[in-house]
C-alpha positions in Angstrom: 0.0 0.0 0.0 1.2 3.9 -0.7 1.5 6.1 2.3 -2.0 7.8 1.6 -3.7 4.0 2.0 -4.4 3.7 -1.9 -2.2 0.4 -4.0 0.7 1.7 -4.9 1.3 2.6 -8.4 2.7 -0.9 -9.7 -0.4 -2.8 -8.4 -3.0 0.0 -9.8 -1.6 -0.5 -13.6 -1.2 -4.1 -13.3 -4.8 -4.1 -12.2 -6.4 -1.7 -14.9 -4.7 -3.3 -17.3 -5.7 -6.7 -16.8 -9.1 -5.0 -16.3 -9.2 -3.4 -19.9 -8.4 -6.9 -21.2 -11.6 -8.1 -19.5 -13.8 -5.2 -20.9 -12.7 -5.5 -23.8 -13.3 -9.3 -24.0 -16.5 -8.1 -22.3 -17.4 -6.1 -25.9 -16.4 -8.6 -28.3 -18.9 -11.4 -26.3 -21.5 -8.3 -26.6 -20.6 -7.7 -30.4 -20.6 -11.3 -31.4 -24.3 -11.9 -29.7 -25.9 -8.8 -31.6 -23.7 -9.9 -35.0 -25.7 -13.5 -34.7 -29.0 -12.2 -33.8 -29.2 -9.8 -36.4 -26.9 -11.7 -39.2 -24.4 -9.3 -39.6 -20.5 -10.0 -40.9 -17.8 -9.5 -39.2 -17.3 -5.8 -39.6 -20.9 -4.9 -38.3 -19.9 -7.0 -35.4 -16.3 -5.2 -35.3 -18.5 -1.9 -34.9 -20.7 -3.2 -32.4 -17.6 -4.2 -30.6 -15.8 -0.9 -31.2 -19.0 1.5 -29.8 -19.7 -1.2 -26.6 -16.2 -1.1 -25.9 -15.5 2.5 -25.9 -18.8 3.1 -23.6 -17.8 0.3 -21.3 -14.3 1.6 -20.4 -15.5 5.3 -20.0 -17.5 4.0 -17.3 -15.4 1.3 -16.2 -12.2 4.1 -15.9 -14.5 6.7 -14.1 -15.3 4.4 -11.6 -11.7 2.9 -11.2 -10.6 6.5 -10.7 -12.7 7.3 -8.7 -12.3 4.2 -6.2 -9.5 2.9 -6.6 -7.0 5.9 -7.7 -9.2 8.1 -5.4 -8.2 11.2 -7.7 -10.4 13.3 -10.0 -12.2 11.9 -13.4 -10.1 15.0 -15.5 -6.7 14.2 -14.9 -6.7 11.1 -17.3 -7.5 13.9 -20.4 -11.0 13.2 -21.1 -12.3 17.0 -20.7 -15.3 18.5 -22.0 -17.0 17.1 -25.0 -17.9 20.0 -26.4 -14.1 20.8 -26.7 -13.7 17.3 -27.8 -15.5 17.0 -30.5 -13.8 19.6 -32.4 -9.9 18.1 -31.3 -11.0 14.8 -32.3 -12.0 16.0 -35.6 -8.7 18.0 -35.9 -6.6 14.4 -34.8 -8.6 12.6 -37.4 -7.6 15.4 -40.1 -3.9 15.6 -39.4 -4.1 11.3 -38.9 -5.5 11.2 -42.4 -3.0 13.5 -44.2 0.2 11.2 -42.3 -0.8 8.3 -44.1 -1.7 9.8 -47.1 1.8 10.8 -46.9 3.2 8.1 -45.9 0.9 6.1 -49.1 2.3 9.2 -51.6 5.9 7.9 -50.9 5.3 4.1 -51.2 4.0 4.8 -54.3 6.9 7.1 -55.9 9.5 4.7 -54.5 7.6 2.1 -56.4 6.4 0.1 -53.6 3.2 -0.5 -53.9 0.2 -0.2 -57.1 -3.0 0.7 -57.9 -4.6 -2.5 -59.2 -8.8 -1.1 -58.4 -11.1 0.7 -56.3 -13.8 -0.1 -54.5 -16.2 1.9 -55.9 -16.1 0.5 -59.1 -16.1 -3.0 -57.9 -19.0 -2.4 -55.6 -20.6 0.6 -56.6 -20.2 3.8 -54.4 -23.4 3.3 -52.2 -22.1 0.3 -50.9 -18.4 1.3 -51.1 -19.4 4.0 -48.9 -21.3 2.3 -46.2 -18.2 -0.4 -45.9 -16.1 3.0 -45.2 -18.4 4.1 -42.9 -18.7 0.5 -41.2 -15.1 0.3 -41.0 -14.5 3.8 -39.5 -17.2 2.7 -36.7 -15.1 -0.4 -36.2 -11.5 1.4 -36.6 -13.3 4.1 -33.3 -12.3 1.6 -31.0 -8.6 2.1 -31.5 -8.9 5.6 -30.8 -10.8 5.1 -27.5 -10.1 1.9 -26.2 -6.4 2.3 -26.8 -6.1 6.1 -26.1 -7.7 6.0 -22.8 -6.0 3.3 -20.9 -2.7 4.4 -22.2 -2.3 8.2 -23.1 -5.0 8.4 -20.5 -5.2 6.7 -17.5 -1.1 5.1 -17.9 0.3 7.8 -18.2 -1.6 10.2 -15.3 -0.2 7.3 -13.0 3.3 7.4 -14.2 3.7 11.0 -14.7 2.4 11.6 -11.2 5.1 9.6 -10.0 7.9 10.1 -13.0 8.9 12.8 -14.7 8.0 13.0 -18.3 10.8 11.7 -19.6 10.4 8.2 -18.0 6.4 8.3 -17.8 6.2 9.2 -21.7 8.5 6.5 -22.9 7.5 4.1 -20.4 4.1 4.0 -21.3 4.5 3.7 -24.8 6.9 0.5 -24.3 3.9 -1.3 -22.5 1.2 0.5 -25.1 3.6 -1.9 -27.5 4.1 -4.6 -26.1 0.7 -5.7 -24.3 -1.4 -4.3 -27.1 0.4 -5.7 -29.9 2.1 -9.1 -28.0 0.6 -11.5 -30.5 2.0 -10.1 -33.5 5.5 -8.7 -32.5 8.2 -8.3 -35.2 11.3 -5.4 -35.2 8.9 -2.9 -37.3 6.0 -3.3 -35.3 7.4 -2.4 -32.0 9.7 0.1 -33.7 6.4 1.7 -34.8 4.1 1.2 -31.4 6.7 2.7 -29.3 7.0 5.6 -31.6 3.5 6.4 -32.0 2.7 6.0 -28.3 5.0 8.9 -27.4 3.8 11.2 -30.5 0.2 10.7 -29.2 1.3 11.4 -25.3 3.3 14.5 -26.9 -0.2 15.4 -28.4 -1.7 15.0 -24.7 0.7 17.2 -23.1 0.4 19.5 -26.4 -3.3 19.8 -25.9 -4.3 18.9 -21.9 -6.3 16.6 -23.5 -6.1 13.5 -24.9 -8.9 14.3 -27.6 -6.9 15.0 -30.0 -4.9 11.7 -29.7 -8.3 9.5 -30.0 -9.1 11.2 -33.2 -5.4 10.8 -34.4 -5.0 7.2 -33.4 -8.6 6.3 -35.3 -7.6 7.6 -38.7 -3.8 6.1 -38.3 -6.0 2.9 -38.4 -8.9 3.0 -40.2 -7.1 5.7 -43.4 -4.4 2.5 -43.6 -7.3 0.5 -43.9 -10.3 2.2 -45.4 -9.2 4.9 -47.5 -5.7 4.2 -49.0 -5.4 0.6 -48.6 -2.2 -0.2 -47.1 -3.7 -2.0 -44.1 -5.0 -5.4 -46.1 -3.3 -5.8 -50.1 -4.8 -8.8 -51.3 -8.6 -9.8 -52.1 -11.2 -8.3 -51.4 -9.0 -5.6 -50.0 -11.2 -4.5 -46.6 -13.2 -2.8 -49.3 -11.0 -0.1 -48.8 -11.3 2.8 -51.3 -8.1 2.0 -52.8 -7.1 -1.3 -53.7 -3.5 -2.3 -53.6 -0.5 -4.7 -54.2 2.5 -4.6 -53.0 6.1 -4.3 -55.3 9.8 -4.7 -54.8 10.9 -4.1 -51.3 7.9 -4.0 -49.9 6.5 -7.3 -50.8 10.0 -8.5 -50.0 9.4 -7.9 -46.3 5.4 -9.1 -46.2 4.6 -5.2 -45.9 6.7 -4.5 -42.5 6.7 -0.7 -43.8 10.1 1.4 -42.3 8.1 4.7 -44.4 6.0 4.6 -42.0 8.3 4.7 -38.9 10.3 7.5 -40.5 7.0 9.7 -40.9 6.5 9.1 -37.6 9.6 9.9 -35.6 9.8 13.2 -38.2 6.5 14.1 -36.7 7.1 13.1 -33.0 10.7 15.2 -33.1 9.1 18.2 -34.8 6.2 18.0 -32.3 9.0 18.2 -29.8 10.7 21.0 -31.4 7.6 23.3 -31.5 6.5 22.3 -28.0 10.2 23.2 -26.3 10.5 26.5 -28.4 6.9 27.8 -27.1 7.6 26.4 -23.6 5.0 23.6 -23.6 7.1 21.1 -22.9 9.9 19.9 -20.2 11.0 16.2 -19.8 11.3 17.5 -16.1 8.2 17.8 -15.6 5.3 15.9 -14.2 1.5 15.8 -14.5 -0.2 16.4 -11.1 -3.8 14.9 -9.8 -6.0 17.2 -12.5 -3.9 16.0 -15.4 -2.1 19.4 -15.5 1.7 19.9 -15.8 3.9 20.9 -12.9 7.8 21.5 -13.1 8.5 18.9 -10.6 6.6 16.5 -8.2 5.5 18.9 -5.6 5.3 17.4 -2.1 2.9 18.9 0.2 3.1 18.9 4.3 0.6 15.8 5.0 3.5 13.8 2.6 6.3 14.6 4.3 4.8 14.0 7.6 3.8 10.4 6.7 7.0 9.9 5.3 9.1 11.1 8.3 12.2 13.3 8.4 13.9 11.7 6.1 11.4 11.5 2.6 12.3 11.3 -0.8 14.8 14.2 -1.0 16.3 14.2 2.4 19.7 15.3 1.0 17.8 18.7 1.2 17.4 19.1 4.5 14.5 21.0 3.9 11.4 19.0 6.1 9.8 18.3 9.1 12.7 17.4 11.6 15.5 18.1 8.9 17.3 20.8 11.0 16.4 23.9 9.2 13.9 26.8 9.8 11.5 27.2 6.9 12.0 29.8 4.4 9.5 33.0 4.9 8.6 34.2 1.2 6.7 37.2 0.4 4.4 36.1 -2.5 2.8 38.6 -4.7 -0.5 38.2 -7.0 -1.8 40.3 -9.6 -4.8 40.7 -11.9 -7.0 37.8 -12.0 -5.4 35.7 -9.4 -5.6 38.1 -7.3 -9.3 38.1 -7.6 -9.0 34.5 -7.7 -7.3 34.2 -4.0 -8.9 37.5 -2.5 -5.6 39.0 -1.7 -2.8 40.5 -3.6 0.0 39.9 -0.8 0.7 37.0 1.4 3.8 36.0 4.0 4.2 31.8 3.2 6.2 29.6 5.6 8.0 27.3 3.1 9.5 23.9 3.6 9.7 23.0 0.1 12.8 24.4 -2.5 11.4 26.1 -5.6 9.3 28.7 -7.2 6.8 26.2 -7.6 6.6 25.3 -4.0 5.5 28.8 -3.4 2.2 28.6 -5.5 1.6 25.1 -4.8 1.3 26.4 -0.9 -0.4 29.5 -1.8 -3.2 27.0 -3.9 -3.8 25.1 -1.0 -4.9 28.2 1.0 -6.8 29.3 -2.2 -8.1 26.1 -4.1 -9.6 28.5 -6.7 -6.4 29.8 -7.8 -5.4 29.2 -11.7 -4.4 25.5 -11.9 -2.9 25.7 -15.5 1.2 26.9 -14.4 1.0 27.4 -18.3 -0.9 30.4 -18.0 1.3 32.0 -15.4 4.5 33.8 -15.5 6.4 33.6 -11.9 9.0 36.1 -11.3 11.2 36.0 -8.2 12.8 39.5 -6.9 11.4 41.4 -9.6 12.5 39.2 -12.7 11.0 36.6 -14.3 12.2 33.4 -13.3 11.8 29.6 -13.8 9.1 26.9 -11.8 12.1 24.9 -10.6 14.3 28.2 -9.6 15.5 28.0 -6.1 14.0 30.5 -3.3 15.6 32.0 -0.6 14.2 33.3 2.8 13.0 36.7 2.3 12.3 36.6 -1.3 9.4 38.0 -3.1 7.4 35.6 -5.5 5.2 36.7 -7.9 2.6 35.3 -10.0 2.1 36.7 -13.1 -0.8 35.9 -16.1 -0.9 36.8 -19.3 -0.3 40.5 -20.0 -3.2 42.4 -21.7 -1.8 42.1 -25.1 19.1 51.3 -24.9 22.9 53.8 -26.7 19.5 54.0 -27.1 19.3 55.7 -23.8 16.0 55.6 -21.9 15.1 59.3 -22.3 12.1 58.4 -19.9 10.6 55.5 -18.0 7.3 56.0 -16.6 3.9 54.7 -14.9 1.5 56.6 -13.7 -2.4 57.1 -13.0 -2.1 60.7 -14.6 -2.8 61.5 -17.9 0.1 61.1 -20.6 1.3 63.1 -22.9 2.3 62.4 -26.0 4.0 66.0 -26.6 5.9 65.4 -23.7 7.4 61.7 -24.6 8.7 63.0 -27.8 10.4 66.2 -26.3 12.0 63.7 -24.2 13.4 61.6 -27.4 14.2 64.9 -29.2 18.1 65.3 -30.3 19.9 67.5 -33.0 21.0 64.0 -34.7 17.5 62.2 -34.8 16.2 63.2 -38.1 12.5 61.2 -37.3 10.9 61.2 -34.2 8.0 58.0 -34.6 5.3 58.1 -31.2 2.9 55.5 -30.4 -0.4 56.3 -28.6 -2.6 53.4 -27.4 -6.2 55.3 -26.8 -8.9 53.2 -24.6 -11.8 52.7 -27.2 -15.6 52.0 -27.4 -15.8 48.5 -28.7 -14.5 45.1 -28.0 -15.1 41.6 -28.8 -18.7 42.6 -30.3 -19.4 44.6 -27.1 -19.8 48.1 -26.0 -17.0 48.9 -23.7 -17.6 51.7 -20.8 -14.2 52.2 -19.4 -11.1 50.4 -18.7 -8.7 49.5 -15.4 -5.1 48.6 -15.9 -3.2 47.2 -12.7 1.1 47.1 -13.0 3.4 45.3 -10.8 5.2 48.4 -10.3 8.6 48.3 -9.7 8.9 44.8 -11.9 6.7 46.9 -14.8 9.6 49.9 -14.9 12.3 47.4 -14.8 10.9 45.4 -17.9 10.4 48.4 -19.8 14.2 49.2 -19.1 14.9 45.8 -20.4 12.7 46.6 -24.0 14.8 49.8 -24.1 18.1 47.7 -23.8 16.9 45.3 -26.5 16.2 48.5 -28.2 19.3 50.0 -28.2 20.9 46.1 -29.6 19.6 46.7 -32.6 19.1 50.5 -33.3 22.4 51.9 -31.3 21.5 55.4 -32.3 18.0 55.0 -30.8 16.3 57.5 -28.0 12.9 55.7 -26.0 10.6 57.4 -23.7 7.7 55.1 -22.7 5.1 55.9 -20.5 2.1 53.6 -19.5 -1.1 54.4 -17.3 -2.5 52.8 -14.4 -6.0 52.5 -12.4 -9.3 53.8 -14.2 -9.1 55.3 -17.5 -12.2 56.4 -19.6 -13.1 55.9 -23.4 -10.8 58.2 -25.8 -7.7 58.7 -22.8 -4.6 57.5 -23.9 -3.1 54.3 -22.2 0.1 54.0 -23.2 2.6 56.3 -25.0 5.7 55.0 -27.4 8.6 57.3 -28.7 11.8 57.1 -30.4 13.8 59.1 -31.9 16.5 57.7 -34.8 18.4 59.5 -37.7 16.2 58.0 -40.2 12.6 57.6 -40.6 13.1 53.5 -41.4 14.9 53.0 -38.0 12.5 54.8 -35.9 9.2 53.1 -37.1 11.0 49.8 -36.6 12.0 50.6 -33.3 9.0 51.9 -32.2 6.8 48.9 -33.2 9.3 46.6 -31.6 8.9 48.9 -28.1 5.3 48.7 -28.2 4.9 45.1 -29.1 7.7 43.7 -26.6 6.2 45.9 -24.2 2.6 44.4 -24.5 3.4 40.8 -24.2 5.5 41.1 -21.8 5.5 43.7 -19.3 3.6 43.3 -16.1 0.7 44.9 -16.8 -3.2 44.0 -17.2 -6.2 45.4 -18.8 -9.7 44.9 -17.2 -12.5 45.7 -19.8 -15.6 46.7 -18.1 -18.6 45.9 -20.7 -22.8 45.7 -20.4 -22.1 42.4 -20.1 -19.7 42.7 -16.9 -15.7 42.8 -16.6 -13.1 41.0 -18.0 -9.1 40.3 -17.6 -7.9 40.6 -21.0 -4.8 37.9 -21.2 -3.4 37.9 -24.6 -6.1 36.9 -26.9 -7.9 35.3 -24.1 -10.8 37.4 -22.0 -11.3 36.1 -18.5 -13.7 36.3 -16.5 -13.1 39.4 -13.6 -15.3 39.6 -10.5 
């Protein structure tokens, strides 16, 4: 047993495992009843199978979670389906173009042939209703397969593992006890592979909707629309009918194409997710199915676990020897709303960054859960989850922003008016031969709606110092630049100006340049946020996201 009285994490796989074996033996006894009773073939019985199945092991996992994990429903990826619907369909597109692909290249290296269609052998009525039997029957890849392993697998391991072991690990066992009766070097090659491009998906999208719809046409494209899946008579009565050439029929149609295509799209999924900062092998997925820089161990934990727990080396626990670390922590903007205060002392056993708002969400369970839609900064500059804290540092969490010698003529907030005039006086020089000023003005509109006024809220002295930074970054690429900028803060009313831009360069080229990169570096990230107020009530504007104010 785990210290919190649950089976520990072994035993819980084992068992769900073994128990998505028996419903889906459960399914097939299901399908095979209703075939014989009604007369239908085998692929109206592989579609009864495929819709049972998938129903059956929604329930059965919801209850499993529930009782036997004793964690929420959400965190195996199986969120709203009114978002789901939609990501599915989007899986299923970009599932259907990879084989295409993939079919495209066996054909131009000669591989395979078009030797008929179904449509012309059949007739396209019933060519289409095979399709459409066959996608039913192909669904139960996509669920079945998607939920006990991008699902509930790998919530269990990444609890405990970071990514980089939960993702891989997972995908070994999606490999080997899915596929264990028809191993061969491809195969697994090609299981493995695909089971960490659809976790990547997960962890791309916090859900694993998009995986279920990408598993379903891997399967039934292969089978029902290009052909690849079965090449000899009567061809699944896919669309396509085809034979297989040279190498291909050489090696009975164990495809390496098709484990190229796929490590070229699991590395560039990788690629894109570490650039935008959606992705850290470090990392680990907590009880909600949400990422988390590191397994966070909260005060119940380390008491059942004594003073010496998992980290001990730390020293930094109950009976360890040290005096906890008092950090001032700092919320702005929605989460401010969110917790009901803007300012709290926290008593800190654990290390990090993340240890900060972990403590500050168990004294506020309505904070943000999403760490992706936060930006923490420790003494006034942005910083990492898994930076180290001190005692006496300040902590702040930060959401979304509402949207150098180049010397800083002037740096300035304020909840006065600005003026423009006054900005570009500051910029003025006998060697600047364009002076280029923008003015953000608070407008009427937004989002369809009437707007009545605006409030922006700064993190003051972490604002100025940002728009220092812009100015530095500034002066990197246009040394001969001037910037004044000057934002507002607190109420402002429809036609006042919220923020003021100005440089000054010798040439008109330079200074428009420079001016749009102020203004844009400045909107996405600088501390500050824009609360619309509307007929319809007030909202955090968050990049391109509107939240909810109270």
């Amino acid at each position: 047993m785990a210290g919190d009285g649950r089976l520990n994490l072994a035993w819980r796989v084992i068992l769900y495992l073994l128990s998505w074996w028996v419903v889906f033996f459960v399914a097939i006894v299901v399908a095979t009843v209703v075939a014989a009773l009604l007369h239908w073939p085998d692929s109206g019985k592989n579609a009864v199978g495929a819709v049972v199945g998938s129903a059956l092991l929604i329930v059965w996992t919801s209850l499993y979670r529930r009782w036997i994990d004793r964690r929420p429903w959400r965190g195996i990826g199986l969120t709203a389906p009114s978002r789901g619907v939609p990501m599915i369909a989007a899986g299923f597109l970009a599932g259907a173009v990879l084989v295409g692909v993939w079919f495209l290249i066996d054909l131009a290296l000669g591989w395979v042939r078009v030797v008929g269609d179904e449509p012309a052998t059949s007739g396209l009525p019933l060519a289409l209703g095979f399709v459409a039997v066959g996608l039913l029957a192909n669904m139960g890849a996509g669920f079945l397969e998607e939920i006990a392993y991008r699902g509930y697998v790998l919530q269990n391991l990444a609890v405990q593992l970071p990514l980089w072991g939960a993702v891989p690990l997972q995908a070994v066992l999606f490999a080997f006890v899915v596929h264990f009766n028809k191993l061969s070097p491809v195969l697994v090659a090609t299981a493995i592979l695909i089971g960490v491009l659809f976790a990547l998906t997960r962890l791309a999208t916090g859900a694993i909707w998009f995986a279920i719809g990408l598993h379903w046409a891997y399967d039934a494209s292969q089978n029902f629309f290009y052909g690849l899946g079965v090449n000899t008579p009567p061809y699944d009565h896919s669309l396509l009918h085809l034979q297989l050439q040279g190498y291909l029929a050489s090696v009975d149609g164990q495809d390496p194409i098709q484990v190229v295509l796929i490590a070229v799209a699991m590395l560039g999924l990788v690629l894109w997710m570490w650039r935008t900062g959606r992705l850290s092998w470090r990392w680990h997925l907590d009880d909600e199915g949400l990422p988390v820089p590191h397994r966070l161990v909260t005060w119940p934990t380390w008491m059942a676990r004594g003073p010496a727990g998992p980290w001990a080396s730390s020293g930094d626990m109950p009976g360890g020897g040290k005096t906890p670390r008092v950090i001032t922590a700092r919320l702005f903007a929605r989460l401010r709303e969110q917790a009901g205060t803007d300012c709290e002392q926290i008593e800190l056993l654990g290390t990090t960054v993340a240890d900060v708002y972990r403590a500050l969400r168990e004294r506020h369970p309505g904070l943000e859960p999403d760490l992706r839609l936060i930006r923490p900064a420790r003494n006034q500059s942005f910083a990492d989850w898994d930076e180290p804290v001190a005692d006496g540092d300040e902590v702040a969490f930060i959401p979304p922003v509402s949207g150098g010698a180049g010397h800083a003529a002037l740096i300035e907030l304020t909840s006065g008016p600005l003026d423009a005039r006054r900005l570009e006086a500051a910029v003025a020089d006998s060697g600047a031969g364009a002076i280029c000023t923008f003015t953000g003005v608070v407008r009427d509109n937004s989002r369809g709606e009437q707007v009545t006024h605006l409030e922006y809220e700064a993190y003051g002295g972490m604002a100025e110092r940002q728009m220092r930074v812009i100015v530095d970054e500034i002066a990197e690429r246009w040394p001969e630049a001037r910037v004044a900028m000057a934002h507002r803060t607190g109420s402002l009313e429809i036609g006042e100006a919220s923020v003021v831009v100005s440089v000054s360069c010798p040439h008109r080229a330079e200074a428009i340049a420079a001016c749009k990169w102020g203004i844009d570096r400045l909107k996405e990230s600088v501390p500050i946020w824009k609360k619309e107020f509307a007929q319809s009530g007030a909202v955090w504007i968050e990049g391109a996201e509107a939240r909810p104010g109270s």
